[in-house]
C-alpha positions in Angstrom: 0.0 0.0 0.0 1.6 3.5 -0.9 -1.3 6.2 -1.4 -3.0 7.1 1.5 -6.0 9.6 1.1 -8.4 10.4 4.0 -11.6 10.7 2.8 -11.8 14.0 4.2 -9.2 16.1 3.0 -10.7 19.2 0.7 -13.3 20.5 2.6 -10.7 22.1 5.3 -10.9 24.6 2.2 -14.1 26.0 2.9 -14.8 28.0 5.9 -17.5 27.6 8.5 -18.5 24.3 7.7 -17.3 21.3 9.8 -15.3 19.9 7.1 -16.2 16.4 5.6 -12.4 15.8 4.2 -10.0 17.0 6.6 -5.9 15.2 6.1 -4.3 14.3 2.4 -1.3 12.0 3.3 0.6 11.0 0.6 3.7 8.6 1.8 5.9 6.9 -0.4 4.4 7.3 -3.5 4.8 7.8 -7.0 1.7 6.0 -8.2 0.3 7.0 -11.1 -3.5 7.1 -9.8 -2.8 9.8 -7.1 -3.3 12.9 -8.7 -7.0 11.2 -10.3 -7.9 10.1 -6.9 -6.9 13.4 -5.5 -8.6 15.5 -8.0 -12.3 12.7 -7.6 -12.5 13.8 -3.9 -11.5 17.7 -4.9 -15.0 17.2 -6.8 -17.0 15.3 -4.5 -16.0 18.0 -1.5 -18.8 20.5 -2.1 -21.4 17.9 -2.3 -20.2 15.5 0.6 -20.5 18.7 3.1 -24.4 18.1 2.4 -25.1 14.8 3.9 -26.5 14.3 6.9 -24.8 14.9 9.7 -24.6 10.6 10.8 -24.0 10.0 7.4 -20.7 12.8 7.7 -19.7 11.4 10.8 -19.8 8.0 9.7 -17.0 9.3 6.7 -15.3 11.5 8.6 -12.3 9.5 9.4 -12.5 6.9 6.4 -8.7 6.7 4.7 -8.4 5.7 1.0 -5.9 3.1 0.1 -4.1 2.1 -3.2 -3.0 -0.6 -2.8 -0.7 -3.4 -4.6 -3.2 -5.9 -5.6 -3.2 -7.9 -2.3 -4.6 -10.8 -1.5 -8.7 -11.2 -1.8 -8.7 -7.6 -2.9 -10.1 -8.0 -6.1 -11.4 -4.7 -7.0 -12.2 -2.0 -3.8 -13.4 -2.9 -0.3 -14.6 -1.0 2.5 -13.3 -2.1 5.9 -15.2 -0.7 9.1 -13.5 -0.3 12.5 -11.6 2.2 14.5 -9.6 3.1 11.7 -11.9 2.7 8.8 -10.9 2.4 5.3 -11.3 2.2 1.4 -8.9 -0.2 -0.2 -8.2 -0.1 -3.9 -6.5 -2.4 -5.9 -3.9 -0.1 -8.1 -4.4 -3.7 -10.5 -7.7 -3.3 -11.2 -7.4 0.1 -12.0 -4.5 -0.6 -14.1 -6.9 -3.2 -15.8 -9.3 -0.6 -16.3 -7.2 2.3 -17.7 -6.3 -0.2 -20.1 -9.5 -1.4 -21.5 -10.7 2.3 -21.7 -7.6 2.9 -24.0 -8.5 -0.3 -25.8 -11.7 0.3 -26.2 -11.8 4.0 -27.5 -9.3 2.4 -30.2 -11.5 -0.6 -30.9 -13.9 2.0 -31.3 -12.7 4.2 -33.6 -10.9 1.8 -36.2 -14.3 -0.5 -35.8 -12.1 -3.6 -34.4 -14.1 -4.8 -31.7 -11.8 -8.2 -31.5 -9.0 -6.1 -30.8 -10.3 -6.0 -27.1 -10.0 -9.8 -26.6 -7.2 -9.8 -28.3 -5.0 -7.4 -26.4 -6.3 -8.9 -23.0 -5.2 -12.3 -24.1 -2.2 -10.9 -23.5 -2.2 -8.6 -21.3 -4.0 -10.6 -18.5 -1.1 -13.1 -19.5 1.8 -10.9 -18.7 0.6 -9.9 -15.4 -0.2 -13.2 -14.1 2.7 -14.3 -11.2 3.5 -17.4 -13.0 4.2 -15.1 -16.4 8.2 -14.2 -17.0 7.0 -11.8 -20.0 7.8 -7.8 -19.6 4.7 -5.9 -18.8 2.4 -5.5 -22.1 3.0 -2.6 -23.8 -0.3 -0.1 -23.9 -2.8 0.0 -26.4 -1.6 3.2 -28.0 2.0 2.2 -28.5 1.3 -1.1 -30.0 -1.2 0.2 -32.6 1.1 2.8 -33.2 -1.3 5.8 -32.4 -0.2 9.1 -34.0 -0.1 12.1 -31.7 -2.7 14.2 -32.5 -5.1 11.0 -32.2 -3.7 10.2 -29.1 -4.7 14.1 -28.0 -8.3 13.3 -29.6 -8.6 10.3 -27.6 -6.8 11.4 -24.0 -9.7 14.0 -23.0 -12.1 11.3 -23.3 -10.3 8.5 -22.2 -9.4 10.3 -18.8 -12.8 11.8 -18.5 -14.2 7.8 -18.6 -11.7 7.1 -16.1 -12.4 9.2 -13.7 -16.5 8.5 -14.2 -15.1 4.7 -13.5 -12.9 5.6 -10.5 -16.0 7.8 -8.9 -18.3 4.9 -9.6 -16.2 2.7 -7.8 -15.5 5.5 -4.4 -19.3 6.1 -4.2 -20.3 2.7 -3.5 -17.9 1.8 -0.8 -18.3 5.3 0.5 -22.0 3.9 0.6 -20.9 1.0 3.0 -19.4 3.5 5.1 -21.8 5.7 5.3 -25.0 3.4 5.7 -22.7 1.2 8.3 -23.4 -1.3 5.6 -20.7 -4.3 6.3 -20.7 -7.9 6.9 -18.4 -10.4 7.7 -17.1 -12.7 4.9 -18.8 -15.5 6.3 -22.1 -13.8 6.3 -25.3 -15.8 4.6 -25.9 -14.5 0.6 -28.9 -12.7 1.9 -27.2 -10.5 4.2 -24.1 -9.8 2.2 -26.7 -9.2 -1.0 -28.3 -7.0 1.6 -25.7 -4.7 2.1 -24.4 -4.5 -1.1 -28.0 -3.3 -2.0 -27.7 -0.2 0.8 -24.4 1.0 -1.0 -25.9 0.9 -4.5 -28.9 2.7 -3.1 -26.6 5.0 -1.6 -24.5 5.5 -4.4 -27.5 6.2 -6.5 -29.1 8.5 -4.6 -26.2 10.4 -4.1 -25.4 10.4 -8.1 -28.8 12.0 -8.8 -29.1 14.4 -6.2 -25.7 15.8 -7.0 -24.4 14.3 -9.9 -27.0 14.9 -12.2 -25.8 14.5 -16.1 -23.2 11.7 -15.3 -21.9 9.4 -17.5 -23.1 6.0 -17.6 -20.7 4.6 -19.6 -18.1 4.3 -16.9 -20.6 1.3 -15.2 -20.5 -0.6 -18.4 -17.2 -0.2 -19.0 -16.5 -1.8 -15.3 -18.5 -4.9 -16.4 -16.8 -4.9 -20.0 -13.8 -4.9 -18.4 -14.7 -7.9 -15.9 -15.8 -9.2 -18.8 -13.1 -9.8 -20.0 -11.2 -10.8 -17.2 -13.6 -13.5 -16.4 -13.5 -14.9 -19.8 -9.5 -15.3 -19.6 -10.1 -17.0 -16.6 -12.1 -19.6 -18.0 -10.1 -20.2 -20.9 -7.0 -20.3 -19.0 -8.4 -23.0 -16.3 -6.6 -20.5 -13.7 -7.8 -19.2 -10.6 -5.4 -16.2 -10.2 -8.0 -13.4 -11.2 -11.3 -13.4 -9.6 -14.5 -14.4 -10.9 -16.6 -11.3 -10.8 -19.1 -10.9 -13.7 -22.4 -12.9 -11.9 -22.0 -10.5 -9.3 -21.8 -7.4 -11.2 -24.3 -8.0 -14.0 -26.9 -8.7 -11.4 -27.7 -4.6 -11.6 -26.9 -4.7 -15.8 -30.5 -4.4 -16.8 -31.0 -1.0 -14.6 -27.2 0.1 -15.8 -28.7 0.0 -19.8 -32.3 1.0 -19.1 -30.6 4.3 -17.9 -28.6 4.8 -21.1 -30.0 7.1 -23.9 -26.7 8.0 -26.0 -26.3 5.9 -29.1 -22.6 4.7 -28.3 -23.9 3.6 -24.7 -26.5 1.8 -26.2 -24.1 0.0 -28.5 -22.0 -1.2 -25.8 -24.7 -2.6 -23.9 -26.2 -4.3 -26.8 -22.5 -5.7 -27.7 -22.1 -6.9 -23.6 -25.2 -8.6 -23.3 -24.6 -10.6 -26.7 -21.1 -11.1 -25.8 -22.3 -12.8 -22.2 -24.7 -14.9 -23.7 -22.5 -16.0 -26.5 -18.9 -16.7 -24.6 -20.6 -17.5 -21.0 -22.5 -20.6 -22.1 -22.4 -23.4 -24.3 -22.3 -21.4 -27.5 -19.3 -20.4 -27.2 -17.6 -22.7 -29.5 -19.8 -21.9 -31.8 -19.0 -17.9 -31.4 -15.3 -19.1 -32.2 -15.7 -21.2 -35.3 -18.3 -18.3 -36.8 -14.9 -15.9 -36.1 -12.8 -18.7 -37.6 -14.9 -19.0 -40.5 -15.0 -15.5 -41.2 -11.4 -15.1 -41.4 -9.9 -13.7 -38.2 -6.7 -16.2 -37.1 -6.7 -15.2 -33.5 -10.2 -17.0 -32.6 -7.9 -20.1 -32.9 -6.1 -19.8 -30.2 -9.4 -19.8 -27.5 -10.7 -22.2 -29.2 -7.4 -24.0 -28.9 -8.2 -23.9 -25.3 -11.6 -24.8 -25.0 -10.3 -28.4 -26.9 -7.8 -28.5 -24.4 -9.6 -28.1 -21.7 -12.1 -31.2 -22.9 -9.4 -33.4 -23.8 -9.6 -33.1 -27.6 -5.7 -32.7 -27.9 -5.1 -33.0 -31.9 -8.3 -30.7 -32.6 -6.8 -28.1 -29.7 -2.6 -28.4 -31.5 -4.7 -27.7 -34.8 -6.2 -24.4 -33.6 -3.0 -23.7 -31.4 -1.0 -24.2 -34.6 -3.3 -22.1 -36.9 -3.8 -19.4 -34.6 0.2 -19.3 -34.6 1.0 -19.2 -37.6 -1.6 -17.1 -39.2 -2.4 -14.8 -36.2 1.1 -14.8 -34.9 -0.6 -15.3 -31.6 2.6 -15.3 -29.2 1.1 -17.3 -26.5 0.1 -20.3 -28.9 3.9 -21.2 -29.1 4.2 -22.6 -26.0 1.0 -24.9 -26.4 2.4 -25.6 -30.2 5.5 -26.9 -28.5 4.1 -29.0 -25.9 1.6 -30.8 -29.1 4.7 -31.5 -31.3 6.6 -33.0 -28.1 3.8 -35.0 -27.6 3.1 -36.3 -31.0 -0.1 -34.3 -31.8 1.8 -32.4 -34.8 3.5 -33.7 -36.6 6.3 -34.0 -39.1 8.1 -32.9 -35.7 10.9 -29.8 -35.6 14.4 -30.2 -34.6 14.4 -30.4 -30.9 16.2 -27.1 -30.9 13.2 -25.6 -32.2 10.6 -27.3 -30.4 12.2 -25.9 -27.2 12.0 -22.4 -28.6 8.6 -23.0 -29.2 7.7 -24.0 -25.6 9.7 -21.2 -24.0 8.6 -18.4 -26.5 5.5 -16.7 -24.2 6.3 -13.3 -24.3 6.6 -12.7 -27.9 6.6 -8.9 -28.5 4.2 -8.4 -25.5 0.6 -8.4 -27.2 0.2 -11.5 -28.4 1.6 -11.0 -31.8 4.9 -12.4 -32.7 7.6 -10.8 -35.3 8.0 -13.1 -38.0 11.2 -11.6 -38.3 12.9 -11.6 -34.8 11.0 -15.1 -34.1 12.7 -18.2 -35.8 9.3 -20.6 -35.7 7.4 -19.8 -38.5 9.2 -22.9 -40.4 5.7 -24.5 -39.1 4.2 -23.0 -42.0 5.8 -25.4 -44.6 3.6 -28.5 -42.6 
């Protein structure tokens, strides 16, 4: 943990008022989500002085915390006691930043699969058991010129922030409605004070808020999306399993939406869910195969694998490879030619290259160039 913000600290500013926000401590820090945590409570300060006065004593000594992805912190949580706090995992709003970058691209080029894509790898390279260098942003690996990357800066940091808020108002809402439970606690009590921190969080949005940004909600769930489907094609429990929590409240997310591109997201999610969260799901993959895009190979690589059907799943591995230059396929594509599913087999020289070549060029495209596999080809 290395940013500490009290969640008090801006209304000291303004006189004759018993100030919500009272200390900024800032120890050991050069994280990069300081300043936008900093400037979300700078906002907030006018219209947190108007709560009631329980609900203001209840916040008054609550300290924010970034912190370094620790254990069973999967996105924020709200910890009562007599030094009450707001955790934050830096991670997930790493994750986040990320996907809004990814997305505003996706967007504008009208590449949707580039979001899949990029997380492939990127969820990849930040895993503990991953030796690769930390994946390379959106904007640098699509080579984004500068005066699109001005266009697109405004708006991505005015959707990060909207995310960030959306995320502070609703464990501000356990604190202020002394809305906790203990991790052992029955469904319907934990569901029951989840429900008094979205109420809060709402309420407090439309009183004071009005003409917020939805989008930042649906982004969230996009983004865990995403997240949740590496997990199940992966078979790894590192990242937590978050979407059947979070699109509990997506039908009252969409009905609010009235902007075209909002509306378009939400249509894409919900068809996204129902298509890669079920049993269609191989068939999602094949229509991609079918309609030319090489990367679909490689999850579908993994949902063979993952049912046993190993000379189907080095097929897709292989194809995804070679065609999509998918850099995490070369390690599967290995392990199938030492095992006799592909064959006429490499040298072993290059079969071990194949196995130990994960990190590619950190995005899950290889460079035919710098990488000496693409022999593979000729079978």
């Amino acid at each position: 943990m290395r940013f500490v913000l009290s969640i008090t600290a801006v209304l000291s500013l303004l006189a004759f008022y018993p100030p919500v926000i009272q200390a900024l401590e800032v120890s050991d820090t050069s994280d990069q989500y300081a300043d936008t945590l900093h400037q979300l409570t700078v906002r907030l300060a006018p219209d947190l002085k108007q709560l009631p006065a329980l609900q203001q004593q209840r916040l008054a000594d609550v300290k924010i915390r970034l912190a370094d992805h620790p254990r069973g912190l999967p996105m924020a949580l709200a910890l009562p006691g007599d030094a009450p706090q707001i955790l934050i995992s830096e991670q997930f709003l790493d994750g986040l930043s990320h996907y809004i970058e990814v997305y505003l691209l996706a967007r504008e080029r009208q590449q949707p699969q580039w979001i899949e894509q990029y997380f492939s790898q990127y969820f990849w390279n930040r895993h503990p058991d991953s030796a690769a260098a930390p994946v390379k942003s959106p904007w640098q690996l699509f080579a984004v010129g500068q005066e699109e990357q001005a266009q697109l800066l405004a708006e991505k940091q005015r959707l990060f922030l909207s995310v960030l808020q959306d995320v502070l108002l609703h464990e501000m809402g356990h604190h202020a409605m002394d809305a906790f439970y203990h991790f052992r606690a029955s469904s319907i009590v934990r569901e029951e004070g989840e429900r008094k921190a979205d109420e809060w969080a709402e309420h407090f949005r439309a009183h004071y808020l009005d003409g917020e940004n939805p989008l930042g909600r649906m982004l969230v769930i996009a983004f865990i999306f995403e997240q949740d489907r590496w997990a199940m094609l992966s078979g790894d429990g590192y990242y937590p399993r978050l979407l059947a929590a979070v699109i509990q409240h997506m039908p009252d997310h969409c009905a609010e939406l009235s902007r075209a591109e909002q509306i378009r997201l939400c249509s894409r999610l919900r068809n996204d869910i129902d298509d890669y969260m079920s049993n269609q799901i191989e068939t999602a993959y094949l229509e991609r195969i079918e309609a030319g895009e090489p990367f679909a190979g490689f999850p579908m690589g993994q949902i063979q694998l993952a049912k046993s059907n190993f000379v189907d799943a080095c097929h897709y591995f292989n194809e995804s490879l070679i065609y999509g230059q998918v850099a995490r396929a070369a390690s599967y594509v290995g392990w199938c030619y030492q095992k006799g599913y592909l064959e006429p087999s490499p040298p072993d020289a290059q079969v071990l290259a194949l196995i130990h070549s994960r990190n590619g060029s950190g995005y899950g495209f290889s460079d035919k160039r710098q990488q000496g596999l693409y022999l593979l080809s000729q079978n």
